[in-house]
Structures are given as C-alpha cells and as structure tokens.
C-alpha positions in Angstrom: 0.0 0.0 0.0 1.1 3.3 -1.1 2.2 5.7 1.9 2.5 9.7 1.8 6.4 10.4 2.2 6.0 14.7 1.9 3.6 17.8 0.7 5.0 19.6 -2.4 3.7 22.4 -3.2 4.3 24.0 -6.5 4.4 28.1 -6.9 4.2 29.6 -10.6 4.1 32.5 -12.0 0.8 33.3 -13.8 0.7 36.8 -14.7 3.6 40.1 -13.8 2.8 43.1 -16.3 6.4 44.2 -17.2 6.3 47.7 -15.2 7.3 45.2 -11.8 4.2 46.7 -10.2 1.7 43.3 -9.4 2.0 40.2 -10.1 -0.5 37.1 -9.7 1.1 33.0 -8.9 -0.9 29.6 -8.5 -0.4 27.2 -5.7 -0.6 24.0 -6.1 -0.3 20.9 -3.7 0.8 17.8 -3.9 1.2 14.5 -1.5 4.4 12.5 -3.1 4.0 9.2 -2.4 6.6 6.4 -1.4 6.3 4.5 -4.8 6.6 8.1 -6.6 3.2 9.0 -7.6 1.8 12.0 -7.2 -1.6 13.2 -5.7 -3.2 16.5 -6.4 -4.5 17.7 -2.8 -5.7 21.6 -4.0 -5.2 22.9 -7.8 -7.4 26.2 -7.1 -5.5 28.1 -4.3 -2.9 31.1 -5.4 -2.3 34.9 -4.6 -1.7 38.3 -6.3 0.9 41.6 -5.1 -0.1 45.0 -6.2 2.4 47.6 -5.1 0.8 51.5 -4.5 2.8 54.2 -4.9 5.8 55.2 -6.6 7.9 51.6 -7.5 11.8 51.5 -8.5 13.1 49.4 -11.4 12.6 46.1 -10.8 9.1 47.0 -9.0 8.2 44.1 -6.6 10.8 41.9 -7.8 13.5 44.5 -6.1 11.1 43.3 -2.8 10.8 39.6 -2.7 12.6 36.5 -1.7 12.1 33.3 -2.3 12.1 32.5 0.9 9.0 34.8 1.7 7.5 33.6 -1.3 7.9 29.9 0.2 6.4 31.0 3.4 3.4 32.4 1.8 2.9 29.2 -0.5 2.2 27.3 3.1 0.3 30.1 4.2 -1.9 30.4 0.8 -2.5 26.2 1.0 -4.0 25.9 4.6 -5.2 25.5 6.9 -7.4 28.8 6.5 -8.3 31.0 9.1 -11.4 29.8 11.5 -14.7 30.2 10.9 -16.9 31.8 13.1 -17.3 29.8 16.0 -14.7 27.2 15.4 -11.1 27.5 17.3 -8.0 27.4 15.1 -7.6 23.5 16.3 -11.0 22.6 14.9 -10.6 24.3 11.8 -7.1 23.0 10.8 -8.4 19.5 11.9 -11.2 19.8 9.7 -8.6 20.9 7.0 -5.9 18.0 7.3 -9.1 15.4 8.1 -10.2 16.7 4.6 -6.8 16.5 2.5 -6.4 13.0 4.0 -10.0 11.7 2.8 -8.9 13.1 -0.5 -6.2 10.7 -0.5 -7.8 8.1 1.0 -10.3 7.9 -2.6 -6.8 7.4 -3.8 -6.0 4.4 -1.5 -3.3 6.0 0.9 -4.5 5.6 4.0 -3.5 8.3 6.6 -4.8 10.8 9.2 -5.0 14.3 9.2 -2.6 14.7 12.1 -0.4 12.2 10.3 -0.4 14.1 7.3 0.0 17.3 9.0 3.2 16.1 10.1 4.9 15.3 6.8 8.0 17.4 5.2 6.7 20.0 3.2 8.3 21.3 0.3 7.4 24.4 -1.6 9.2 25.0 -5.6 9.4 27.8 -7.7 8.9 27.6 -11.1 11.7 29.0 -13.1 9.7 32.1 -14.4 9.3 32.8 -10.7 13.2 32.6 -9.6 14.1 34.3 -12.5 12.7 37.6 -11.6 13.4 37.5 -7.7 16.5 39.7 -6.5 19.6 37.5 -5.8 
C-alpha cells in the first residue's frame, strides 16, 4: 500500500505586467507518495501583489525573496483561518481530516494529524526565480 512520504507544493508564476508593479502565482499541492506517484490535494488556491505608490526598477521583484515567497505558499495552502465559532484546532483539523480523505479515494491511507506532520516542500517555477533579486 502506497504511503504519503511529503507535501510539495508547487508556486508559478501566472501573470507580472512588465512595469514590476503586481504580479498574480498559482499554488498547487501535492502528496508525493513512497512509490513516486503524485496526488493532487488543491489545484485552485494562489495569490496576487499590487504595489501602490511610486515603484523602482525592478518593481516588486527589487522586494521579494524566495524565501517569503515559500512562506506564503504554506500560508496560501491551509489550513485557513477559523470560521466563526470554530477555534483554530478545529478548523485546521477539519482541513488535514479533509486533504487525508482526498487521498484516501486514492488508497493512501493516513490521518490528518499524520499528514499534517509530513516534510513540506514548496518549488518555484523557473519564471518565478528568474525575476526574484539574488
């Protein structure tokens, strides 16, 4: 039986007008599994950066790091905050618990704590890393 090893999710770039001033990426995440497959967990989450005011060659890419850009990526993929009248236990229970059932319909069998455990990775796509200041 197949067994989640880590969370991977993958960053790219969608959109970033050439003025440097917004810019718009996809998050997506996966479970890599032990024999190497790969199961989609969320396709549909992703965020956007507008700057306001005056903006100095390269724009927001003079701004950004990969690593903030990696922290983000976990941020953007969950657990979300609560909703009204659930603590921040419940609702990222209720958001592993529903990741793992996802791959349980793929026959990996683990828990939401379990899977909330794992290593987990976050890549840039090249488009991404190309723009970000060394």
């Amino acid at each position: 039986m197949a067994r989640a090893e880590r969370l991977e999710t993958t960053v790219r770039l969608v959109h970033a007008p050439a003025d440097g001033r917004s810019y718009a990426v996809s998050a997506h995440l996966d479970a890599v599994l032990d024999e190497g497959r790969r199961v989609v967990l969320l396709d549909d989450r992703g965020w956007s950066t507008t700057a306001f005011g005056p903006v100095d060659p390269p724009g927001l890419w003079g701004r950004e790091t990969a690593a903030e850009l990696e922290e983000t990526a976990r941020v953007v993929v969950g657990p979300d905050e609560p909703a009204p009248g659930r603590t921040r236990e419940e609702e990222d229970a209720l958001h592993w618990a529903a990741l793992a059932a996802r791959l349980g319909g793929e026959g990996v069998v683990v828990d939401g704590a379990g899977l909330a455990r794992l290593p987990h990775d976050v890549v840039l796509d090249e488009r991404l890393l190309a723009r970000l200041r060394p």
